[in-house]
Structures are given as structure tokens and as C-alpha cells.
gemmi code that builds the backbone of each chain (N, CA, C; Angstrom):
import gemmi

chains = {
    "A": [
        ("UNK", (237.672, 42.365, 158.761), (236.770, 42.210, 159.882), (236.337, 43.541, 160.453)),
        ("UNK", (235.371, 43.674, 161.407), (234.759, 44.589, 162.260), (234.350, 45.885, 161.306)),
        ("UNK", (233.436, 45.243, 160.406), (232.698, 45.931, 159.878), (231.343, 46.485, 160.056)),
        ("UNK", (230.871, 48.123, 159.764), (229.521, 48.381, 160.410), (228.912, 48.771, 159.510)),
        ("UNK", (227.669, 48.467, 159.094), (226.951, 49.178, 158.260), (225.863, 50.100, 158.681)),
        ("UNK", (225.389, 50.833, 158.205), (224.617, 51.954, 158.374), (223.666, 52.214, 157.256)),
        ("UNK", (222.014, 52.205, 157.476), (221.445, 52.238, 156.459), (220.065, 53.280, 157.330)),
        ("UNK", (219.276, 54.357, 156.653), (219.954, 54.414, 154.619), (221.380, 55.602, 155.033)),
        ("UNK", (221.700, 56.052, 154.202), (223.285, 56.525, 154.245), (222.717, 58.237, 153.908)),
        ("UNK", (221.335, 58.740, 153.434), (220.957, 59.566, 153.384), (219.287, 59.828, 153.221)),
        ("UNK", (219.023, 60.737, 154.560), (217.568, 60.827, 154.381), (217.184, 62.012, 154.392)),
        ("UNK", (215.996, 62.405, 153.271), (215.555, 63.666, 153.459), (214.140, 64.259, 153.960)),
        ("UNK", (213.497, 64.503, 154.750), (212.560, 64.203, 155.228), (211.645, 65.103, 155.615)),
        ("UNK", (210.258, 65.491, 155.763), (209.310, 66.548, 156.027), (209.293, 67.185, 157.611)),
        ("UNK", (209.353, 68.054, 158.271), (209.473, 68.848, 159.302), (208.304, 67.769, 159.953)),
        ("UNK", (208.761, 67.253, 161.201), (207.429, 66.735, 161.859), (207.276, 65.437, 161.937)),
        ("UNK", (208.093, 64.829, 160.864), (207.731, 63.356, 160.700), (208.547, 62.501, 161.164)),
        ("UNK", (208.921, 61.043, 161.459), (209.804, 60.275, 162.095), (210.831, 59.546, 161.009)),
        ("UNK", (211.839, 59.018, 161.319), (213.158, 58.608, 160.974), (213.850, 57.651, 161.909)),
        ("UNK", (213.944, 56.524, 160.645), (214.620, 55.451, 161.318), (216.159, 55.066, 160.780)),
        ("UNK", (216.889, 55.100, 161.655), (218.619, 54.749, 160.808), (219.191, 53.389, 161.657)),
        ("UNK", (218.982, 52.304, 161.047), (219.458, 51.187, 161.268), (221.491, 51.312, 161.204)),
        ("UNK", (221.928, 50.561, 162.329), (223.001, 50.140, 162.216), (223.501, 48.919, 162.492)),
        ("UNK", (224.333, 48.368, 161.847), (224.400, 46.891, 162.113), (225.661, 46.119, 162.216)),
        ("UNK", (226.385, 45.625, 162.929), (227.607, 44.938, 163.110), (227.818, 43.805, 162.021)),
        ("UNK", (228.635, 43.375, 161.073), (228.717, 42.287, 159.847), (228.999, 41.488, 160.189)),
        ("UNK", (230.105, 41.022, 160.881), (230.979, 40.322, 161.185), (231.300, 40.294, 162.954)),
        ("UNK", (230.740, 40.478, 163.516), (231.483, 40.756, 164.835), (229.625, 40.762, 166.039)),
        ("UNK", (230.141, 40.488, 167.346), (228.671, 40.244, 167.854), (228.768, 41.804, 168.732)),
        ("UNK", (228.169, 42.704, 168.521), (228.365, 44.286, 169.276), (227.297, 44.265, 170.489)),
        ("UNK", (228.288, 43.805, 171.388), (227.631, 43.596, 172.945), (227.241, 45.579, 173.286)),
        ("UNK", (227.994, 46.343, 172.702), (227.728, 47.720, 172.929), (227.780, 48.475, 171.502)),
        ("UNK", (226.630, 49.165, 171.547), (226.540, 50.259, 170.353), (226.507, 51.663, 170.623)),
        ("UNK", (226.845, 52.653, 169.985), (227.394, 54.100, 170.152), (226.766, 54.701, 169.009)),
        ("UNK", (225.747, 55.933, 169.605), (225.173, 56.505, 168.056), (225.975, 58.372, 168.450)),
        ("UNK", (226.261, 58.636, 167.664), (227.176, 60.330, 167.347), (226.214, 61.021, 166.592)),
        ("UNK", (226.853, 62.395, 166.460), (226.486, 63.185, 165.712), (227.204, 63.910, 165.711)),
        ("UNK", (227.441, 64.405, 164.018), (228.441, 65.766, 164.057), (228.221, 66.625, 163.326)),
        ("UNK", (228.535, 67.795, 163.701), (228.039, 68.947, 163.080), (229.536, 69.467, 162.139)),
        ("UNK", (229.356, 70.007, 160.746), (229.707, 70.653, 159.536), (231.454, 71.337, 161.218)),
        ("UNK", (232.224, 70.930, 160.756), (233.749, 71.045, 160.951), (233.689, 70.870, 162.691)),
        ("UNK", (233.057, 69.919, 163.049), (232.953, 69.844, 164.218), (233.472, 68.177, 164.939)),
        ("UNK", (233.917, 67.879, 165.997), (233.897, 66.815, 166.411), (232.810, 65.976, 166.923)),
        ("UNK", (232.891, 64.712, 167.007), (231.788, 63.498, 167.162), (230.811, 63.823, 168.635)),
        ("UNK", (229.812, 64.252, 168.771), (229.033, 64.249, 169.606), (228.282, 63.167, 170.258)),
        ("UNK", (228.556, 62.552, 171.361), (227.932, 61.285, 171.832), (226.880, 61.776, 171.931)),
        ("UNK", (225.780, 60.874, 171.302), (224.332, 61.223, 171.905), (224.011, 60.086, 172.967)),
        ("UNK", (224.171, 58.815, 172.707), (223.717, 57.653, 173.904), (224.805, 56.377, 173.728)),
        ("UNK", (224.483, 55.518, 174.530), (225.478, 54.448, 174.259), (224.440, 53.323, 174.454)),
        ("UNK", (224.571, 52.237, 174.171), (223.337, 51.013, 173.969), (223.906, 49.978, 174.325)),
        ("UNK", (223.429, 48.707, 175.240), (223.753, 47.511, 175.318), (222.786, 46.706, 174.449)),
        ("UNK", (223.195, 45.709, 174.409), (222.373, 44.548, 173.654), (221.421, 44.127, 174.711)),
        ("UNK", (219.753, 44.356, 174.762), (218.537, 43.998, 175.449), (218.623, 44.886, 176.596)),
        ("UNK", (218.844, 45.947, 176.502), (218.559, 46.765, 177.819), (218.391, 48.569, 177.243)),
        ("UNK", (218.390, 49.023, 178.158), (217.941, 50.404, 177.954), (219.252, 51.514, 177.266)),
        ("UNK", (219.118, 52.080, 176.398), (220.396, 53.196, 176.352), (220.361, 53.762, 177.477)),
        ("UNK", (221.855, 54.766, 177.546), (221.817, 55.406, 178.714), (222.385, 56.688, 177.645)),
        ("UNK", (221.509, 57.907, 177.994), (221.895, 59.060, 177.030), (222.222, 60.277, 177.637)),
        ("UNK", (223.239, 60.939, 176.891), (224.283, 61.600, 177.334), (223.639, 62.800, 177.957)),
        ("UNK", (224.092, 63.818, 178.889), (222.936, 65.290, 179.425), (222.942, 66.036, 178.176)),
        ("UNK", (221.476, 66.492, 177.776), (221.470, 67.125, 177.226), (220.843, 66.791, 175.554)),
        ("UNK", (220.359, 65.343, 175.841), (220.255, 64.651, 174.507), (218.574, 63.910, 174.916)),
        ("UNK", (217.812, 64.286, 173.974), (216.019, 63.835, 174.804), (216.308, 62.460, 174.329)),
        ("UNK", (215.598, 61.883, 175.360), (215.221, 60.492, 175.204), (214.151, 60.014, 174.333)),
        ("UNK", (213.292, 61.447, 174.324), (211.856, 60.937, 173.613), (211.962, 61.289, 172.344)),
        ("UNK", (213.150, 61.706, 171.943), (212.940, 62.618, 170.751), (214.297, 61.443, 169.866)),
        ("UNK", (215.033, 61.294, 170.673), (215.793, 60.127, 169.812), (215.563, 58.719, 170.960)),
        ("UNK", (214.700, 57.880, 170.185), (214.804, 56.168, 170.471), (215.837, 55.738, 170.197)),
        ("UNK", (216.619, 54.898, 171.070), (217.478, 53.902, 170.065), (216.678, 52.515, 170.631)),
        ("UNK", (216.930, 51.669, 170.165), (216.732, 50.258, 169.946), (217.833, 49.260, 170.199)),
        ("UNK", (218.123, 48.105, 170.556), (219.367, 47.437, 170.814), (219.240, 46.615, 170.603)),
        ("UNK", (218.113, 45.668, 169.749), (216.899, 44.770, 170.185), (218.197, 43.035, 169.940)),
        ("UNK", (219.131, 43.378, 169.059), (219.844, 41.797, 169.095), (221.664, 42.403, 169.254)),
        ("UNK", (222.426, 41.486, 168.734), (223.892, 41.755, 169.298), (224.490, 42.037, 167.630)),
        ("UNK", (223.557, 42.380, 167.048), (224.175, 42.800, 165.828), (223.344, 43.996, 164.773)),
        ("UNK", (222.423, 44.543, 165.831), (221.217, 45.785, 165.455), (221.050, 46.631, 166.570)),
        ("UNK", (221.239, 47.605, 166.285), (220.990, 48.932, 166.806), (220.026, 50.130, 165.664)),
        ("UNK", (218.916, 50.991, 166.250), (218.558, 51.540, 165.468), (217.883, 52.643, 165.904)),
        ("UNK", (218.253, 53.931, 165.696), (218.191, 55.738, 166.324), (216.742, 55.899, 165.541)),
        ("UNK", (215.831, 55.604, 166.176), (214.478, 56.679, 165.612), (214.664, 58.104, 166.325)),
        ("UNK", (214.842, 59.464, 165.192), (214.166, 60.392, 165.348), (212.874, 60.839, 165.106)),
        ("UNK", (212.052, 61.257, 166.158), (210.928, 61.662, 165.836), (210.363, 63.075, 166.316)),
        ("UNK", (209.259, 63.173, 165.112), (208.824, 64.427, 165.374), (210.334, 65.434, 164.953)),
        ("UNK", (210.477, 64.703, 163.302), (212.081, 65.925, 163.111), (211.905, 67.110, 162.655)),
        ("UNK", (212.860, 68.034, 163.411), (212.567, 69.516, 163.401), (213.731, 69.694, 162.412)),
        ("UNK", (214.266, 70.926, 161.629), (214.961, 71.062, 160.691), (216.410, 71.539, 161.565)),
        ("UNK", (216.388, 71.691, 162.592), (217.925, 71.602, 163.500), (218.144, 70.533, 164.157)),
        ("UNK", (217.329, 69.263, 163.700), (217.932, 67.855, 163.917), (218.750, 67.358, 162.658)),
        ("UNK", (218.570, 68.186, 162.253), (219.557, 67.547, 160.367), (220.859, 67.944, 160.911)),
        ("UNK", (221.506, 66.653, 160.569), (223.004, 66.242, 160.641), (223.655, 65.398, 159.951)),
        ("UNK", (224.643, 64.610, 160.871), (225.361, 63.612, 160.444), (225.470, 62.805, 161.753)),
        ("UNK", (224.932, 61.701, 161.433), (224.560, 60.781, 162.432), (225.212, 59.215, 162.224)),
        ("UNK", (226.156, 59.095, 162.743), (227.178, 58.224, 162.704), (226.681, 56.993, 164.076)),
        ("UNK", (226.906, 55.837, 163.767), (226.740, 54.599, 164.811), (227.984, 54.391, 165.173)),
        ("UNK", (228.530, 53.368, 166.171), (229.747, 52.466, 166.225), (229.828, 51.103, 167.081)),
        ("UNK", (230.064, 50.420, 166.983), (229.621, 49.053, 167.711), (231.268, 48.390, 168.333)),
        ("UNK", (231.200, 48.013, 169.522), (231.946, 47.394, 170.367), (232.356, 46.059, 170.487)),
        ("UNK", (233.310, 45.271, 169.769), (233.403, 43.574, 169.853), (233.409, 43.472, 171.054)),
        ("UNK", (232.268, 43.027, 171.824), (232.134, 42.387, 173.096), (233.303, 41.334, 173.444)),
        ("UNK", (233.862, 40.613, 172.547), (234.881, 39.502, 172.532), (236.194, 39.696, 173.205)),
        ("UNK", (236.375, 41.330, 172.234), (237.645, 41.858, 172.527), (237.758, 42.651, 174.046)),
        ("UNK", (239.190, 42.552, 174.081), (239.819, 43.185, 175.629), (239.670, 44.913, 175.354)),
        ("UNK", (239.859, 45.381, 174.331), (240.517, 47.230, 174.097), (239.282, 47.744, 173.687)),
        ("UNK", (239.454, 48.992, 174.051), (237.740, 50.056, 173.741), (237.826, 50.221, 172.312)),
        ("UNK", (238.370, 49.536, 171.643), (237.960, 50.177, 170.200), (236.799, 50.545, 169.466)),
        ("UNK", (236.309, 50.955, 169.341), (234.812, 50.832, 168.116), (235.068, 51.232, 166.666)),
        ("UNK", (234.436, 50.409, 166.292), (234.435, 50.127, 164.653), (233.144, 51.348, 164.668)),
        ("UNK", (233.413, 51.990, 163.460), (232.215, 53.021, 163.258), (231.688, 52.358, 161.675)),
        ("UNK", (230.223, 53.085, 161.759), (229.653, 52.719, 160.187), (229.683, 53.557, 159.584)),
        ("UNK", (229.526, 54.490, 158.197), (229.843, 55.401, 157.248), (228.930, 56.863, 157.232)),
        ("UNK", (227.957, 56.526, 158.536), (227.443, 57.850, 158.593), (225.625, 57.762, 157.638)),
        ("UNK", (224.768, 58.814, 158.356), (223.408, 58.599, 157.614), (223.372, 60.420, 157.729)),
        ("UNK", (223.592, 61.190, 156.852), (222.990, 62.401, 156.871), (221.593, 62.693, 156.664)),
        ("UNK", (221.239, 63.623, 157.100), (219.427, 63.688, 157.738), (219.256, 64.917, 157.517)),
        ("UNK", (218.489, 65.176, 156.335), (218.385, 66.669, 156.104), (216.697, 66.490, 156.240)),
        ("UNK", (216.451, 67.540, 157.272), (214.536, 67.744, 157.591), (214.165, 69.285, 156.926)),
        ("UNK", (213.453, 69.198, 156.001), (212.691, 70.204, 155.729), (211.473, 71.233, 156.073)),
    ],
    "B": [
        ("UNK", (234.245, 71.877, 179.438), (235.628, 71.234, 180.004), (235.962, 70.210, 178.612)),
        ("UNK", (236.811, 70.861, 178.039), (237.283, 69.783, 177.140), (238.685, 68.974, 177.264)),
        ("UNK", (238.105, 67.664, 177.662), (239.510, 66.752, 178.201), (239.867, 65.803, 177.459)),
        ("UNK", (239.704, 66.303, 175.751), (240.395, 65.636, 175.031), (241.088, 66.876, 173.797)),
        ("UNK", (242.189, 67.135, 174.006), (242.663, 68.533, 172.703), (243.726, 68.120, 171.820)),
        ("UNK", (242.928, 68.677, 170.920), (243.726, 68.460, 169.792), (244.017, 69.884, 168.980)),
        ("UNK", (245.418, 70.679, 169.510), (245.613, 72.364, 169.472), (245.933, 72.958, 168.182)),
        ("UNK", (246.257, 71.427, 167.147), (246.153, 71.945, 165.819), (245.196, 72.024, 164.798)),
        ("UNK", (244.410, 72.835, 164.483), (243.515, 72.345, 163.966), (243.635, 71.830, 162.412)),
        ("UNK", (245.018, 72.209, 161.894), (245.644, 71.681, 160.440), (247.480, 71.268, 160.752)),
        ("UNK", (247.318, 71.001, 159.398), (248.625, 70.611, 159.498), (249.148, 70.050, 158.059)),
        ("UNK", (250.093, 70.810, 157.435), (250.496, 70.299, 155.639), (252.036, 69.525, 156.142)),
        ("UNK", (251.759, 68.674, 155.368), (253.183, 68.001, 155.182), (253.692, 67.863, 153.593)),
        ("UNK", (255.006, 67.648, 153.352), (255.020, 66.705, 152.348), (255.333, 65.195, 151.896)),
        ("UNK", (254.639, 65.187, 150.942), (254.806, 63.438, 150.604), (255.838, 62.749, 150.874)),
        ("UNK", (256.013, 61.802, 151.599), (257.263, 61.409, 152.001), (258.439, 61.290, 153.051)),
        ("UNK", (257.536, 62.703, 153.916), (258.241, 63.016, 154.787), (257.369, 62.363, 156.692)),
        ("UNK", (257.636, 62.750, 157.283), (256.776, 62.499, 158.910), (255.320, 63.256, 159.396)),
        ("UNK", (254.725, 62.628, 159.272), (253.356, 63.770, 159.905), (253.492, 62.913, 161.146)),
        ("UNK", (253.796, 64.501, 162.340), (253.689, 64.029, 163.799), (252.030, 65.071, 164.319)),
        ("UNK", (251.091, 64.568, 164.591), (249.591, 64.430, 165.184), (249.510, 64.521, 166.633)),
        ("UNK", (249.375, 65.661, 167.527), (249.756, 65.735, 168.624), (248.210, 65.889, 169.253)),
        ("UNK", (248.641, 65.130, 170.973), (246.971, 65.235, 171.595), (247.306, 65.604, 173.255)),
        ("UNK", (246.822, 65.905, 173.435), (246.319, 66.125, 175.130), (245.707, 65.714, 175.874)),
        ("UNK", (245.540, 65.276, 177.118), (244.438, 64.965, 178.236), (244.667, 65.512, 179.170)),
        ("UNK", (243.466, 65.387, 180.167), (243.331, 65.817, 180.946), (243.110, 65.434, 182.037)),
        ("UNK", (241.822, 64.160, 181.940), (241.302, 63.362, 182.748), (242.549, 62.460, 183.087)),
        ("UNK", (243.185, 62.206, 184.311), (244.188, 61.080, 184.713), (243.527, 59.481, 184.636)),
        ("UNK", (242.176, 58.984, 184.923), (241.557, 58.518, 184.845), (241.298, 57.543, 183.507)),
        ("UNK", (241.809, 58.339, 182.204), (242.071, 57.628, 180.670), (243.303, 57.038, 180.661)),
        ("UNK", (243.066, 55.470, 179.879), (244.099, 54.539, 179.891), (244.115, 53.973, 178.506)),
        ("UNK", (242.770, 54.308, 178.138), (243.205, 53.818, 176.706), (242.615, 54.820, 175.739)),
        ("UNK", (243.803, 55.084, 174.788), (244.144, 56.118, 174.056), (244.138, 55.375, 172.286)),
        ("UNK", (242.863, 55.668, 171.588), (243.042, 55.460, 170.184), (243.201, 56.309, 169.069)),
        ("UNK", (243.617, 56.737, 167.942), (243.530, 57.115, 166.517), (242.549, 56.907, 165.184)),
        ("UNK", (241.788, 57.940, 165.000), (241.027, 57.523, 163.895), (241.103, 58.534, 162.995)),
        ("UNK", (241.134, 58.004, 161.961), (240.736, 58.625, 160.121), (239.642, 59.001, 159.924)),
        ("UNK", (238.914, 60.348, 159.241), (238.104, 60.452, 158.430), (237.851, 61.386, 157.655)),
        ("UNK", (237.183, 60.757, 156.341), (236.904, 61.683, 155.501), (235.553, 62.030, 155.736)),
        ("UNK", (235.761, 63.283, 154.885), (234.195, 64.371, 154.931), (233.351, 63.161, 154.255)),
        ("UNK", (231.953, 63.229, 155.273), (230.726, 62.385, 154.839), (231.040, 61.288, 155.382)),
        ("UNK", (232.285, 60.336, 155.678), (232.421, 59.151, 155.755), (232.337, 59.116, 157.647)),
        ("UNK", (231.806, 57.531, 157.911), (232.317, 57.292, 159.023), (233.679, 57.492, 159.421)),
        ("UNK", (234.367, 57.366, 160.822), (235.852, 57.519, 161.325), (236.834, 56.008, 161.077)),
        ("UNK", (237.712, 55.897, 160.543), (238.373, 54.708, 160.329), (239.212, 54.268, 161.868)),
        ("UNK", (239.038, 53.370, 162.514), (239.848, 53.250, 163.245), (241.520, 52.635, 162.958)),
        ("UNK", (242.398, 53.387, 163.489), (244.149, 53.566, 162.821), (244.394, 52.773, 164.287)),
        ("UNK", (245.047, 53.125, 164.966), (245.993, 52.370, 166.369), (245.422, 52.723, 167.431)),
        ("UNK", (245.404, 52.239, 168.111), (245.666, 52.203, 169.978), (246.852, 51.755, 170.387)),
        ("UNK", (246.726, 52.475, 171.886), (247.450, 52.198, 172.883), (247.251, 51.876, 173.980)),
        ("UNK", (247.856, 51.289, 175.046), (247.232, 51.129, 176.863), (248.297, 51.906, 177.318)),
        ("UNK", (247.934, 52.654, 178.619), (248.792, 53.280, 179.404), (249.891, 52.672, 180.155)),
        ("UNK", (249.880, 51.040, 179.641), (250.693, 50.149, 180.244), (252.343, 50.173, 179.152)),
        ("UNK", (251.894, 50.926, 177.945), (252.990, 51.047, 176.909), (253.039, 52.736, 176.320)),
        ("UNK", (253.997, 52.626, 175.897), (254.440, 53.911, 175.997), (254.895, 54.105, 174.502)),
        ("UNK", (254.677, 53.252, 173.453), (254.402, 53.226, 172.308), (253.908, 51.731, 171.727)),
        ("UNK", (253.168, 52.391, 170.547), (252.514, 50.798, 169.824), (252.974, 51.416, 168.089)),
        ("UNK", (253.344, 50.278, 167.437), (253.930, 50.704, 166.098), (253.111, 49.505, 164.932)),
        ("UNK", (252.421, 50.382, 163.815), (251.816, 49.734, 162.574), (251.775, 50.044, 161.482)),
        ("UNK", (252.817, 49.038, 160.908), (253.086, 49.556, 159.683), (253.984, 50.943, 159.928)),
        ("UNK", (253.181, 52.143, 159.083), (253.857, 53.413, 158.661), (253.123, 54.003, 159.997)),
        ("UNK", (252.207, 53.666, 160.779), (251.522, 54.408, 162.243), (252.262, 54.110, 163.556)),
        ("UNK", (252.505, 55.040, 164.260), (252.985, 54.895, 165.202), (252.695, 55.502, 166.278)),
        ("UNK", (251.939, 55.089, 167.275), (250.990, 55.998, 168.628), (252.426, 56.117, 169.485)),
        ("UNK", (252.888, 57.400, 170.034), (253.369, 57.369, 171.436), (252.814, 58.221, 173.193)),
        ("UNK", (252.920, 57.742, 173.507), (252.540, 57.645, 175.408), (253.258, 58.355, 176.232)),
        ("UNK", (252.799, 59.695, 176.047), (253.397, 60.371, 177.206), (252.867, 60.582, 178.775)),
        ("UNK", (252.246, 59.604, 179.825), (251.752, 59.685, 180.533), (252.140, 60.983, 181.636)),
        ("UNK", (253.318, 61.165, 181.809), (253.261, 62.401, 183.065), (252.856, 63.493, 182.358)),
        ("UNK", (253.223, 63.765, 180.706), (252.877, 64.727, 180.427), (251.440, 64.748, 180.145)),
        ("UNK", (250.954, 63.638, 179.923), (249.202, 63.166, 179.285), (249.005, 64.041, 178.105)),
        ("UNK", (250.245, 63.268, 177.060), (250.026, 63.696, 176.053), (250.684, 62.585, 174.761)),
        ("UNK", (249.817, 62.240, 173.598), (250.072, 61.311, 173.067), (250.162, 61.975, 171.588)),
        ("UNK", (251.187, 61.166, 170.573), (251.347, 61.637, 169.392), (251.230, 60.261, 168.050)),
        ("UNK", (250.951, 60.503, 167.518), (250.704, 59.769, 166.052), (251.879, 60.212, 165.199)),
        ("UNK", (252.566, 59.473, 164.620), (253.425, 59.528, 163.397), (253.322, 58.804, 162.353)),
        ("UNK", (253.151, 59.223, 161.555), (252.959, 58.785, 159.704), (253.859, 58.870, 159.227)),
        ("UNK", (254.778, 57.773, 158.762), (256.004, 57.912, 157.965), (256.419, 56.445, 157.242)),
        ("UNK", (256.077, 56.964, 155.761), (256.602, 58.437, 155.326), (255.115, 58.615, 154.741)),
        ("UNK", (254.731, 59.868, 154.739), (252.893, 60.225, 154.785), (253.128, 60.132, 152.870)),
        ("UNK", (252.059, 59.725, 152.714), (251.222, 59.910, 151.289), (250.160, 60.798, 151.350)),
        ("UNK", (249.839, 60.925, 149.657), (248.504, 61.943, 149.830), (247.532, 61.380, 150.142)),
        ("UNK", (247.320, 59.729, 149.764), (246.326, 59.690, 150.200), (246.049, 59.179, 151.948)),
        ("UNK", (246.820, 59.975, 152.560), (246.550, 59.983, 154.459), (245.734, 61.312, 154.941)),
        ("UNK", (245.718, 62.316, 153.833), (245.169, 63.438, 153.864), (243.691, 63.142, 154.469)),
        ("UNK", (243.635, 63.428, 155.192), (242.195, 63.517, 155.994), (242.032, 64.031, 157.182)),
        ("UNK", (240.793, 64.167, 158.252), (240.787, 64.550, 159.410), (241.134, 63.502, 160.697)),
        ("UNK", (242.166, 63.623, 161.638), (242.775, 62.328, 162.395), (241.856, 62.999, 163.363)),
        ("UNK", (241.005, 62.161, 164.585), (241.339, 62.496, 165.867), (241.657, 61.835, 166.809)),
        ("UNK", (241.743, 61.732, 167.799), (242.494, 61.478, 169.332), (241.412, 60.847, 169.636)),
        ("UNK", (241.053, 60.086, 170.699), (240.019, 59.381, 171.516), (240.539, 58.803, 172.677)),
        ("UNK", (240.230, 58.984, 173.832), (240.495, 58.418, 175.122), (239.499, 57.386, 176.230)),
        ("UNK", (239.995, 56.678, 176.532), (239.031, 55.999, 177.286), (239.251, 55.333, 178.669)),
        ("UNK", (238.178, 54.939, 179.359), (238.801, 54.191, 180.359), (238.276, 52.576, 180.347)),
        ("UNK", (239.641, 51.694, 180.341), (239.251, 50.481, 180.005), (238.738, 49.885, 181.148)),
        ("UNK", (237.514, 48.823, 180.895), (236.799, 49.024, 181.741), (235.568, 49.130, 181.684)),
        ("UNK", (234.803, 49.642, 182.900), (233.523, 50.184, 183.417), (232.695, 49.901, 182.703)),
        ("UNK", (231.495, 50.392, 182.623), (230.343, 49.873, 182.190), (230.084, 50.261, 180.657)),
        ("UNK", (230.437, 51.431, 180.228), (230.041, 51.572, 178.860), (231.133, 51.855, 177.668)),
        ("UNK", (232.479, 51.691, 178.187), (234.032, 52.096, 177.365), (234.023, 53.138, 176.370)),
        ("UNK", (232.811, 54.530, 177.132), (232.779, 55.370, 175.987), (233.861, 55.664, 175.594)),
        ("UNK", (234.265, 56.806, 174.376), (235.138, 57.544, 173.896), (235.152, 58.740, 173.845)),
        ("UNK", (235.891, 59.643, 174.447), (236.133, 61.072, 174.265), (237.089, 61.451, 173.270)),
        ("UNK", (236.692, 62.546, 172.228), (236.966, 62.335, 171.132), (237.647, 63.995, 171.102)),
        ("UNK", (238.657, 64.461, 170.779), (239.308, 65.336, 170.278), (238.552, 66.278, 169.257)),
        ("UNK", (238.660, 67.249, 168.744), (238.251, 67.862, 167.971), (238.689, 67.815, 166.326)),
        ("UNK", (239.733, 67.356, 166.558), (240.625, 66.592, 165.028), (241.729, 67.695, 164.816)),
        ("UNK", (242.430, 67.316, 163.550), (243.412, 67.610, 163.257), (243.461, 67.332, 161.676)),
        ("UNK", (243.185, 68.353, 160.423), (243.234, 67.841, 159.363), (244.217, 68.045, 158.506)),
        ("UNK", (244.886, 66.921, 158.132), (246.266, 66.750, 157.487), (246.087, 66.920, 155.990)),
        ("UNK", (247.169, 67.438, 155.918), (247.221, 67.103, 153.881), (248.328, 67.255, 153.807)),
        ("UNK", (248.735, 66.198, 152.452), (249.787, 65.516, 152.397), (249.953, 66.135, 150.770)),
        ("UNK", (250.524, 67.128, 150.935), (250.920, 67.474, 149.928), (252.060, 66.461, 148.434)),
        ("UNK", (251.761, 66.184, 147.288), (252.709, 65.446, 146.612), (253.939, 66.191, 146.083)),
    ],
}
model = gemmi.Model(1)
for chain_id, residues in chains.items():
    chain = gemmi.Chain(chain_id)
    for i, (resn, *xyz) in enumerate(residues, 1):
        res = gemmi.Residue()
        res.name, res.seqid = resn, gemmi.SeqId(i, " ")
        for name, pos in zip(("N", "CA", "C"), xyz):
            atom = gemmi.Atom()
            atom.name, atom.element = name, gemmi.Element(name[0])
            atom.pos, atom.b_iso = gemmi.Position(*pos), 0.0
            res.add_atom(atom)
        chain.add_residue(res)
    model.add_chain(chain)
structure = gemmi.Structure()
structure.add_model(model)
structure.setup_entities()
């Protein structure tokens, strides 16, 4: 159980142009979603956190206009970058919250690296 | 202000023996304290939690303990294999409130020597 998927798992993409990384809960209904980023020997960087039908709320320091997320059902979440510059290439990790359950756990999905040219 | 540390940044063991995974806080405010796995490229595996209401939780060969006055919590692997070799980190939270983020440690990467 509490499985996440993450698609596509690697994108490579032209300086300027937009990017979409779907994440998705399998098994489980993710009343809250969590999108990261981490940089080459570095720890998980919160960029925003997402409810199901309402607005992210994103962390200082992280543009709103420049990363969308989406929340649109209880089992989809999805980070448009746009307008990608070549120091938005990372590793961009989701994680989703069993609304069901009592404990903060989050299940994470396997990561979408984003290399912009 | 980093109020989640993790002061080792490695750590070799050998096969067979205890890998103890040590963490810090800061914030008094964190009550729930989890463990995660990962490998390079991969998402983080989630390993154990704890609540500040226990002062250890035990799984399998994992074992979280709860040092609240000191606000400091440890992971034990025993008896570690190679394949546990990866990057662990710490995560803290407060159960609760509106969004149950996670503050996440900087890691700790083990290898489990055979």
C-alpha cells in the first residue's frame, strides 16, 4: 500500500519552455500533496504543500508563477514549471498524505529529474 | 536556522553488526518524528515513526528511539546488511495543524560494508 507515482521520471527540455510532472496517489485518497526538490548531495527542499481543490500554499522564497501546482482530485497533483531556465534543472520529488490516517507520514514518488537546456 | 541535524554526514558499518543514525531538534514544538531511505535518483522510502508520546517504536531490524529532554532521536539497524546502504534522514513534524509539513535533516549516508 501507499504507493506514489510520478510521471515522466525524466525530462529534458529547451531553455524557455514549460513542464509538466504529474504525481499521483495508487492506492490511497491524498487529502495533502508535497512537491520537493533536491539538489546533487543535498537535502529535500519544500517548495509548496497542496490540498485537494484549493490553493497551494508555497514556501518563502519559491515563485508561485513560475511553479503551478494543481490539486485538481484526491489522487492528482501536478508541478508545471514554466518558462524553464537551466538553474531550474533538478530533482523534483512529490509526496502525498493518507488523509485517512492519524501520523504525518508521506509516502513519496521516485522523483522526475529536469534537465533544461 | 536549521532545526532538523543530522551531524554525521557518513557512517561505515559492518555487515551484521548495529548501525546507530543519530538526529537532533530544535523546535520543542515537533512531536512527530519519522525515518526515511534513499537511494541516489530514487524517491525517499519511508522506514518508522514515532510520537512524542513514546519513547521508542520497534520494526523488524528498525528501531526509532525518543529522547525528548534531550530532543534527540536515534535509528538502529540490527543487524545492518549491505543492502541498507543508502542515504537515511530524520524528519520532524507537528501532528496536527493545517499542512503536517516535514522538516527534513540533511541525511546521513550509511554503508554497510560485507
Amino acid at each position: 500500500g501507499a504507493v506514489v507515482s510520478q510521471h515522466p521520471s525524466r525530462v529534458i527540455c529547451k531553455s524557455g519552455t514549460s513542464v509538466k510532472i504529474e504525481c499521483r496517489s495508487l492506492d490511497f485518497q491524498a487529502t495533502t500533496m508535497f512537491w520537493y526538490r533536491q539538489f546533487p548531495k543535498q537535502s529535500l527542499m519544500l517548495m509548496a504543500t497542496s490540498n485537494e481543490g484549493s490553493k497551494a500554499t508555497y514556501e518563502q522564497g519559491v515563485e508561485k508563477d513560475k511553479f503551478l501546482i494543481n490539486h485538481a482530485s484526491l489522487t492528482l497533483s501536478t508541478l508545471t514549471v514554466t518558462s524553464a531556465h537551466p538553474e531550474d534543472s533538478s530533482f523534483y520529488i512529490c509526496s502525498a498524505r493518507d488523509g485517512t490516517k492519524v501520523g504525518n507520514e508521506q509516502f513519496f514518488g521516485p522523483g522526475t529529474r529536469l534537465t533544461v537546456l | 536556522d536549521q532545526q532538523v541535524k543530522q551531524n554525521s554526514p557518513s557512517l561505515s558499518v559492518q555487515e551484521g553488526r548495529i548501525s546507530i543514525l543519530n538526529c537532533d531538534y530544535t523546535n520543542s514544538m515537533f512531536d512527530y518524528f519519522l525515518w526515511y531511505k534513499k537511494y541516489p535518483a530514487e524517491g525517499p522510502t519511508f522506514l518508522i515513526s514515532i510520537s512524542s508520546i513514546k519513547d521508542k517504536n520497534e520494526d523488524g531490524r528498525f528501531t526509532v528511539f525518543l529522547n525528548k529532554s534531550a530532543k534527540h532521536l536515534s535509528l538502529h539497524i540490527v543487524p545492518s546488511q549491505p543492502g541498507d546502504s543508502a542515504v537515511y534522514f530524520c524528519a520532524a513534524s507537528r501532528s496536527g495543524g493545517s499542512n503536517y509539513k516535514l522538516t527534513f535533516g540533511k541525511g546521513t549516508l550509511l554503508t554497510v560494508n560485507p
